[in-house]
BAGUTI-661055 format. One record per residue: residue number from 1; residue in one letter; x, y, z of N, C-alpha, C in turn. Coordinates in nm, 2 decimals. Layout:
REM BAGUTI-661055
rec pos:NUM	code:A	n.east:X	n.north:Y	n.up:Z	ca.east:X	ca.north:Y	ca.up:Z	c.east:X	c.north:Y	c.up:Z
...
***
This chain:
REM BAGUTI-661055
rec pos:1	code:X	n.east:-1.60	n.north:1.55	n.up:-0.33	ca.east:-1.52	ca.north:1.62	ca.up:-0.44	c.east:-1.55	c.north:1.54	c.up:-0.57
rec pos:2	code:X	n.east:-1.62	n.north:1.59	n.up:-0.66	ca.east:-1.63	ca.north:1.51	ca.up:-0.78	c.east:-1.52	c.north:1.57	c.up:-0.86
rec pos:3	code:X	n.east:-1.43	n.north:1.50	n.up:-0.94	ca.east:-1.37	ca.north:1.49	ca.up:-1.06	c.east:-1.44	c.north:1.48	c.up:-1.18
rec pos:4	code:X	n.east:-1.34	n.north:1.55	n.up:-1.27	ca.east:-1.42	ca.north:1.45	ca.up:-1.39	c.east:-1.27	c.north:1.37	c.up:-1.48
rec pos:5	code:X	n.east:-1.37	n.north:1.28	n.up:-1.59	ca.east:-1.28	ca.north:1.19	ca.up:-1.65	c.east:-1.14	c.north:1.24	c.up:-1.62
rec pos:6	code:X	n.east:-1.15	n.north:1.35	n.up:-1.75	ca.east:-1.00	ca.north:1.41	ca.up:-1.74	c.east:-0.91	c.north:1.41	c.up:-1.64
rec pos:7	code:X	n.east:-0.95	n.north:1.48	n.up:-1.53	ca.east:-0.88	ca.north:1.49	ca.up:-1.40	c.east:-0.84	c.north:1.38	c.up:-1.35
rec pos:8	code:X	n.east:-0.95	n.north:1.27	n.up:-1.33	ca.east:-0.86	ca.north:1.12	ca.up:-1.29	c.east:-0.76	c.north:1.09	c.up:-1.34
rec pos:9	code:X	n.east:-0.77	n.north:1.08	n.up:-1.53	ca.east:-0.67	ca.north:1.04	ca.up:-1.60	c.east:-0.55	c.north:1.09	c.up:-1.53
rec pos:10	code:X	n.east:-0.52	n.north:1.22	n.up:-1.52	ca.east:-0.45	ca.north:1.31	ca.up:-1.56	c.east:-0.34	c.north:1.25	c.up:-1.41
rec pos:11	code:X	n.east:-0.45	n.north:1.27	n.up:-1.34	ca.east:-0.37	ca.north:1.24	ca.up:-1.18	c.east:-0.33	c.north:1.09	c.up:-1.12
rec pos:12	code:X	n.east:-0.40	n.north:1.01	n.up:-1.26	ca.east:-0.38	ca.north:0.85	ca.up:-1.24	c.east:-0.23	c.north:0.80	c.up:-1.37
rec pos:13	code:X	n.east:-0.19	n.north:0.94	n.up:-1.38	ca.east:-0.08	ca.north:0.85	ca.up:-1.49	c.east:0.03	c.north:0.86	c.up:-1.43
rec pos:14	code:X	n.east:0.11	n.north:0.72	n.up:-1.51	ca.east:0.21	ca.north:0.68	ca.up:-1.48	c.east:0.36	c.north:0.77	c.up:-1.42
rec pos:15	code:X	n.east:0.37	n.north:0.86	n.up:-1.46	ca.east:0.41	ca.north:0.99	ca.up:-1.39	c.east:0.36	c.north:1.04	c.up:-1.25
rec pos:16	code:X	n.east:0.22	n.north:1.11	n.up:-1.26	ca.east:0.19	ca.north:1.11	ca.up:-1.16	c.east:0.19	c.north:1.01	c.up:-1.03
rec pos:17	code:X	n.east:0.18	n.north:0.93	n.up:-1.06	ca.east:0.16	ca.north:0.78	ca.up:-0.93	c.east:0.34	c.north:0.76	c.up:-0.94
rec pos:18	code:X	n.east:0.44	n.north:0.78	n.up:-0.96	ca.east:0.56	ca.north:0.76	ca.up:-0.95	c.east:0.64	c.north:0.87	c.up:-0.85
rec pos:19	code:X	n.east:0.55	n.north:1.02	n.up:-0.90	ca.east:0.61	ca.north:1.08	ca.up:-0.84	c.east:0.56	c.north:1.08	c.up:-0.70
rec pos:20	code:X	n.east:0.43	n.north:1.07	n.up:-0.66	ca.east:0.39	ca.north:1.02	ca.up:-0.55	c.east:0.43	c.north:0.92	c.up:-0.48
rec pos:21	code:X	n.east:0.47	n.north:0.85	n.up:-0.52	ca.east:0.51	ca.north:0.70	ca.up:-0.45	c.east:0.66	c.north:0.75	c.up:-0.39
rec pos:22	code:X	n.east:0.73	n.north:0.86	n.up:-0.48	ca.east:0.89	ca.north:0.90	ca.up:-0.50	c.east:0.85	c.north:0.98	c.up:-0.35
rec pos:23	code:X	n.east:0.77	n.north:1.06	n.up:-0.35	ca.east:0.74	ca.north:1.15	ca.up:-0.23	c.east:0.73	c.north:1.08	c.up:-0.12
rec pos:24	code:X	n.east:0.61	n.north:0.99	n.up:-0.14	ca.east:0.57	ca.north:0.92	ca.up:-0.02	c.east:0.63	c.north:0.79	c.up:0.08
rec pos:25	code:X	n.east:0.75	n.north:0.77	n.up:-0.02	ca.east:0.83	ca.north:0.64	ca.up:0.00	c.east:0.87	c.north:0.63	c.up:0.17
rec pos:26	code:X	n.east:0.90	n.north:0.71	n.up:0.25	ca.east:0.93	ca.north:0.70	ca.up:0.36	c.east:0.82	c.north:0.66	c.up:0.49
rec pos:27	code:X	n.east:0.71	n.north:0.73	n.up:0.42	ca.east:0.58	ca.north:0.70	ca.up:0.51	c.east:0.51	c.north:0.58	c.up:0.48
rec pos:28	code:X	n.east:0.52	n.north:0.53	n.up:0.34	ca.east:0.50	ca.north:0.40	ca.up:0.30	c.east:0.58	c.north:0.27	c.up:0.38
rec pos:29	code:X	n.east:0.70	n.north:0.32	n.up:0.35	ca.east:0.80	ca.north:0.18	ca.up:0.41	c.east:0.74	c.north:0.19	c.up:0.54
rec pos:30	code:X	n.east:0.68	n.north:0.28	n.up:0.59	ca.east:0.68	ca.north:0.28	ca.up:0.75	c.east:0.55	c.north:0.20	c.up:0.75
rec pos:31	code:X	n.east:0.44	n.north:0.21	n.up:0.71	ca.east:0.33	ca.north:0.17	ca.up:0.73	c.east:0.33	c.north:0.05	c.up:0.68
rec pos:32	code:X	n.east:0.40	n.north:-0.05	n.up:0.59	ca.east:0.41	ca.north:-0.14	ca.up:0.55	c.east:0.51	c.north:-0.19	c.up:0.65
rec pos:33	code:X	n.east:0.61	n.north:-0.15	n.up:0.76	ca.east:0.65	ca.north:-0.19	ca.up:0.83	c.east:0.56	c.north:-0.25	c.up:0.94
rec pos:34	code:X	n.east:0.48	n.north:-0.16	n.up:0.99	ca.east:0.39	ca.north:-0.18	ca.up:1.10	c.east:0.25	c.north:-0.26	c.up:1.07
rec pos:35	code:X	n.east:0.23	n.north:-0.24	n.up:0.93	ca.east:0.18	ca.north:-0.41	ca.up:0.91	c.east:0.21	c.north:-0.56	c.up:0.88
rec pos:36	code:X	n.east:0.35	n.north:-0.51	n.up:0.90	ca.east:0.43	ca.north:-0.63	ca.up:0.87	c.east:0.44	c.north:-0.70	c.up:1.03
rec pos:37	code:X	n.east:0.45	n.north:-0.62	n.up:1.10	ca.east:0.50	ca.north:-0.60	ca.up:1.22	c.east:0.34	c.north:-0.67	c.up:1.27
rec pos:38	code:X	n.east:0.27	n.north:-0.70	n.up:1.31	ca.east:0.09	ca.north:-0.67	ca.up:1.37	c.east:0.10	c.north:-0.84	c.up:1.26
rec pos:39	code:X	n.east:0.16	n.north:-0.86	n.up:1.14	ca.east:0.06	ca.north:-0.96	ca.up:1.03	c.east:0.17	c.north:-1.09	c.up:1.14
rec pos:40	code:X	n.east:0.32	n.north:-1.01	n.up:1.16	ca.east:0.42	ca.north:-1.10	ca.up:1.26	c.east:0.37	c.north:-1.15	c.up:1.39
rec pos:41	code:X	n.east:0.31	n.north:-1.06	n.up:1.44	ca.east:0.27	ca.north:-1.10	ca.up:1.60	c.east:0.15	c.north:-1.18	c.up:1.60
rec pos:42	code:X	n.east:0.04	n.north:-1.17	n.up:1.50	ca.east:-0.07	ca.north:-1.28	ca.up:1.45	c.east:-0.01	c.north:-1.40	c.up:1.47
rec pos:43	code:X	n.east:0.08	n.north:-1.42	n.up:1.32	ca.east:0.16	ca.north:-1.56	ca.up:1.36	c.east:0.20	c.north:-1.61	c.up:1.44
rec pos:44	code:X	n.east:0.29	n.north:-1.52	n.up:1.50	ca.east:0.39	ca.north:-1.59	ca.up:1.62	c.east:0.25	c.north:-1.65	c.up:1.77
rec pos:45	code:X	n.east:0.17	n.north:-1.59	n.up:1.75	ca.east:0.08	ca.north:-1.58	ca.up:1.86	c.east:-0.03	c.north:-1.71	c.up:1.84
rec pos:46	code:X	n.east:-0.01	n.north:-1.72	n.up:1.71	ca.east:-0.12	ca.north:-1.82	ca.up:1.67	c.east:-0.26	c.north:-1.74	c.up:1.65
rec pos:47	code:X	n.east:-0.26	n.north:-1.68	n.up:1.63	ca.east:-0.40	ca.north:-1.57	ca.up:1.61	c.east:-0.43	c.north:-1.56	c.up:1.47
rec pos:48	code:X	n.east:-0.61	n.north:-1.64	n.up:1.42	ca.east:-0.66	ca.north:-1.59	ca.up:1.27	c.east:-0.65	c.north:-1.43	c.up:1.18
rec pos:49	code:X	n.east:-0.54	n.north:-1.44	n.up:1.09	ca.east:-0.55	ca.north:-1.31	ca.up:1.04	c.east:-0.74	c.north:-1.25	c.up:1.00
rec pos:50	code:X	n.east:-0.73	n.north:-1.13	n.up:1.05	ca.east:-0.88	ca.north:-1.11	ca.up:1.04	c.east:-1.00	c.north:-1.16	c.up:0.96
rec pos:51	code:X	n.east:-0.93	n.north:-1.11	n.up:0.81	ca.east:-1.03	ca.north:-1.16	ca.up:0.73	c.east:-0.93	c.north:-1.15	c.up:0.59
rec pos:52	code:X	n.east:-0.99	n.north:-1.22	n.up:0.43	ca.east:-0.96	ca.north:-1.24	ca.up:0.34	c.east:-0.86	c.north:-1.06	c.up:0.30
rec pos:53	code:X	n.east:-0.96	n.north:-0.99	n.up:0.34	ca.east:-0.91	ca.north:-0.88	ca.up:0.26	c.east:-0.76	c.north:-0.81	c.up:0.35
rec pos:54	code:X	n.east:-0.78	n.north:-0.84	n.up:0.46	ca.east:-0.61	ca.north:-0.85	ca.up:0.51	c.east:-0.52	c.north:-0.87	c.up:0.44
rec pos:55	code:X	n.east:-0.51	n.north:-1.02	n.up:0.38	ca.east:-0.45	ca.north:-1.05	ca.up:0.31	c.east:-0.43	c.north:-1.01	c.up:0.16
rec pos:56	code:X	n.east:-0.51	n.north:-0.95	n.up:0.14	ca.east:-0.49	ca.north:-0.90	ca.up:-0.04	c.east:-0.40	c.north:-0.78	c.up:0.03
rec pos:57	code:X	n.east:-0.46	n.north:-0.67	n.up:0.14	ca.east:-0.38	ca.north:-0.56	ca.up:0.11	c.east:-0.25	c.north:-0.62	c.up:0.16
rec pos:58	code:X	n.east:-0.19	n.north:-0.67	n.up:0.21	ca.east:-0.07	ca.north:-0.69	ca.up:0.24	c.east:-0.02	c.north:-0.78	c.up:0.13
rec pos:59	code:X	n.east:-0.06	n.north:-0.81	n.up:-0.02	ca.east:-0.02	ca.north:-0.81	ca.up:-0.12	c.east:-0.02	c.north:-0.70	c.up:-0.23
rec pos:60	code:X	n.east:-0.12	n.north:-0.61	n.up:-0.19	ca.east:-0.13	ca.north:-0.45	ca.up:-0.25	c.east:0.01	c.north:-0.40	c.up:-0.20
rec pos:61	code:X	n.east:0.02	n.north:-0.42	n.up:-0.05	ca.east:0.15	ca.north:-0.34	ca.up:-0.01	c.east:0.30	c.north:-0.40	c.up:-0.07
rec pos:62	code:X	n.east:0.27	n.north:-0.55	n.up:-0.10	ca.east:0.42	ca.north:-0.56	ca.up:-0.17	c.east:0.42	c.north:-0.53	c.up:-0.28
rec pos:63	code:X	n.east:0.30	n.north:-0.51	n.up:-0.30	ca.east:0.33	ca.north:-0.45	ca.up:-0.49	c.east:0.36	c.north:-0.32	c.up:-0.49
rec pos:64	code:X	n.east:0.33	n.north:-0.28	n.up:-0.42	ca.east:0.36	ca.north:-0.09	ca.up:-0.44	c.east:0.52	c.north:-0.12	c.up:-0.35
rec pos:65	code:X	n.east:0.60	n.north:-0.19	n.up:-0.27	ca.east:0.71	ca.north:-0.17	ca.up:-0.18	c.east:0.80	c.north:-0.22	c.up:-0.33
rec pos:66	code:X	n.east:0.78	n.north:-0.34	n.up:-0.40	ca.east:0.83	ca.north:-0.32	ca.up:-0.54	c.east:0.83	c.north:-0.20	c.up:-0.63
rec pos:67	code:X	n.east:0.73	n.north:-0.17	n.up:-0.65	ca.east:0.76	ca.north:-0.05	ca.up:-0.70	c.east:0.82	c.north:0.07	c.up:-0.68
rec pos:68	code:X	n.east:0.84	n.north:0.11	n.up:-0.52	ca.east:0.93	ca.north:0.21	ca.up:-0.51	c.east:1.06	c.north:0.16	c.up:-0.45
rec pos:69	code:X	n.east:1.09	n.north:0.04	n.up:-0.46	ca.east:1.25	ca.north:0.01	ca.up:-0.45	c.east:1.35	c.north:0.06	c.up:-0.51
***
């Protein structure tokens, strides 16, 4: 599906990404639960979190869990 400029904008503004996040907030907390949950059992187990980028999204995920609080 190509977009163009406009359409990104349009669907990338601060409105739109709010009201999504407003919609999506239950299925979010959930998925951010169950990686919370899997990043817990690594630890406790002593197991290498997989790789670098693990750890960024589960800093992507507390940034968006701030923002729909």
């Amino acid at each position: 599906m190509n977009m163009t400029q406009e359409q990104l904008v349009n669907l990338s503004s601060e409105e739109m990404v709010n009201n999504f996040l407003v919609a999506k907030k239950d299925e979010i907390v959930n998925s951010v639960k169950q990686v919370l949950a899997v990043a817990e059992i690594f630890k406790s187990e002593n197991l290498e979190v997989p790789s670098h980028s693990f750890s960024v999204f589960l800093l992507f995920l507390a940034c968006i869990m701030q923002r729909i609080a």
